[in-house]
C-alpha positions, 0 to 999 in steps of 0.5 A: 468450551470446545465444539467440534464441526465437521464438513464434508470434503467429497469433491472440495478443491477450494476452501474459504474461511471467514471469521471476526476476531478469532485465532485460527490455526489451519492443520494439514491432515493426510486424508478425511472430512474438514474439522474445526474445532472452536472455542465458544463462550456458547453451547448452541455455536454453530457455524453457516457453510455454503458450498458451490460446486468444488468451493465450500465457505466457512463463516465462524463468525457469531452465530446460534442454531436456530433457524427463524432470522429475526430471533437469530439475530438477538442471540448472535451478540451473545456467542463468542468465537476465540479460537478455531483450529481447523483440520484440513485434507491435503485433497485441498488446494486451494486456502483463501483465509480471512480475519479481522483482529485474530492471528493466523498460523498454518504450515505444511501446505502444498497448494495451487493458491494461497490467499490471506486477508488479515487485518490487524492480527499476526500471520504465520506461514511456514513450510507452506509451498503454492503457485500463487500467494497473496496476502493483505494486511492492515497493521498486523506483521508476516512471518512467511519462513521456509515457504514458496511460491511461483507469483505472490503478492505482499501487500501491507500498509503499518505491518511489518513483512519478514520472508526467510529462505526463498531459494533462487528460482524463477518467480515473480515477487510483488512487495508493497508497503506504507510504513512497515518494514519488509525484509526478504532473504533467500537461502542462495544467491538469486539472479533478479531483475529488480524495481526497488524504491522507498521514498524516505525509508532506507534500501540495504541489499547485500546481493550485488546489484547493478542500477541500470535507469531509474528505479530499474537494478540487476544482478551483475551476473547470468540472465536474471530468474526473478522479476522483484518489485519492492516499494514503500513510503516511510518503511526501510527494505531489505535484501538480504542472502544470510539465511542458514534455515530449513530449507523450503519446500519445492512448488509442485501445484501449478496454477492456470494462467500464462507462465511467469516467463511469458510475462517477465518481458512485459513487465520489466518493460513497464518500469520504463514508464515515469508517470505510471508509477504510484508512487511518481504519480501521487507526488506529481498529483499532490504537487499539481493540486498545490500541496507540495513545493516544487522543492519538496516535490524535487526532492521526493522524485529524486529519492525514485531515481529520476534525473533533473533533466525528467523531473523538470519535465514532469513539473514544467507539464504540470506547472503549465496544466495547473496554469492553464485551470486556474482562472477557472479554479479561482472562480472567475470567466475570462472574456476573448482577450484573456482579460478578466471580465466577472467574478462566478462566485460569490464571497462566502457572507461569514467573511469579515472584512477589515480596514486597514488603519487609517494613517494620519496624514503627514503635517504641512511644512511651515512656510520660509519666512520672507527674505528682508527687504534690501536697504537699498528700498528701505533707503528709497523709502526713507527719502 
């Protein structure tokens, strides 16, 4: 069954929403209360909302109308939300969606900020416009089409991330992935100032760039607009400028804080430091504890950009660390003149010991037989 909620919008600048495994479906409407219309397995539903000054929460998780806690909690199990569509003023700037395993759609949007968190299920934005964008996902994918923004973050770990018709602008643009696949197109040809990288999956870009150092590119021409960093493990990246779509909508919501420009420099300047990077740093750590060959490890830092001359470094420093624990890693004290003197720890008694066969020693050789006695001494003896 279908039951209609309805909250009060009077002064409400943030909204927050939260749910289990349902579908929810966010609609833009020109003026009003916030409505939510849920779809439940029972009649007594209710959702709990909280508001605090200009910020309401939502919670649609599984939840009935009455009021003592201990009974309330055994009649929770039995009401199921499997879908909310939820009516929102344009009053509204401010979206932070939350979800376990259900889908996520909303469209039309002009915010100050947008925040999704989904984990399993499918997110889809569309025509949605905010000065700052953040989305986390597990494993579900992202639609993000003819939408904008002045700073976003996509952060996913086996999902794949598909942003379409972001015009050329001055932005800020932070993409991560594990094993999904991200593939990014603008409906022009943009000037960015970029850090790409993938340890074993491919880069493909058909925007003409030039590699300065490292993971470190630019655009051939103009003083770059947009600061991009692009990063996966296994998951293949691409930059693409064939959209031919809707257009996307203008940001007009600003967001406080310091503007993108004043932070450009300082970040473009970080890419310069080696063992900052994640990426960089997890190699070098896992070669150090011992679980990466240095060929491995070689290989890896070289698929980042760096040159022998640097991963020589980087792995001499950490050979001459990991040399320097492992007298006291290895569970033995050294005396003064670096010489071994007592083992610390104990041999763990479940550890069975064996000889080594025993080899049966080699047989003796037979002695020479004596020479015969001359016949000069036989001849004496005779006489």
């Amino acid at each position: 069954m279908e039951k209609k909620f309805e909250f009060d919008s009077a002064g409400i600048e943030a909204l927050k929403v939260s749910a289990a495994s349902a579908d929810i479906q966010v609609e833009l409407v020109e003026q009003g209360n916030i409505v939510a219309f849920v779809s439940v397995s029972t009649n007594d539903y209710v959702p709990e909302a909280d508001r605090s000054g200009s910020k309401l929460h939502i919670r649609f998780q599984r939840s009935v109308n009455i009021s003592i806690p201990f009974i309330k909690n055994l009649f929770d199990v039995q009401a199921k939300v499997e879908n909310i569509r939820l009516q929102v003023p344009r009053n509204i700037l401010e979206l932070d969606l939350n979800n376990a395993s259900g889908d996520i759609r909303l469209a039309d949007f002009e915010l100050r900020m947008l925040k999704v968190n989904n984990v399993s299920g499918d997110t889809m934005i569309e025509s949605c416009s905010a000065s700052e964008f953040n989305l986390n996902t597990v494993s579900g994918d992202l639609s993000f089409i003819a939408s904008n923004y002045r700073r976003g973050k996509f952060n996913s770990v086996s999902g794949d991330l598909t942003i379409k018709g972001l015009p050329p602008m001055e932005r800020e643009t932070s993409i991560s992935s594990v094993s999904g696949d991200v593939y990014v197109s603008y409906s022009g040809e943009p000037k960015v100032d970029a850090a790409i990288s993938s340890v074993s999956g491919d880069i493909n870009s058909d925007i003409k760039l030039i590699k300065v150092e490292k993971k470190h590119y630019r655009t051939s021409e103009g003083q770059p607009q947009e600061y991009l960093k692009m990063s996966s493990v296994s998951g293949d990246l691409v930059i693409s400028t064939a959209y031919g779509g809707k257009p996307a909508k203008e940001v007009k919501q600003k967001a406080d804080g310091e503007p993108v420009a004043a932070k450009k420099t300082e970040r473009v300047s970080s890419i310069d430091e080696n063992l900052q990077d994640r990426e960089t740093s997890k190699i070098v750590r896992l070669y150090e504890e011992g679980k990466l060959t240095r060929d491995y490890a070689f290989e890896m830092l070289s698929i980042l950009g760096y040159s022998s001359v640097e991963i020589e470094d980087m792995l001499r420093v950490d050979e001459e660390a990991r040399r320097a624990r492992k007298p006291e890693e290895s569970g033995y004290e050294e005396s003064e003149d670096g010489k071994i003197i007592e083992a610390v720890e104990e041999i763990d008694d479940k550890i069975e010991w064996h000889e080594p066969p025993r080899v049966p020693p080699s047989p003796e050789p037979p002695e020479p037989p004596e020479p015969p006695e001359s016949l000069e001494k036989k001849e004496g003896d005779e006489k």
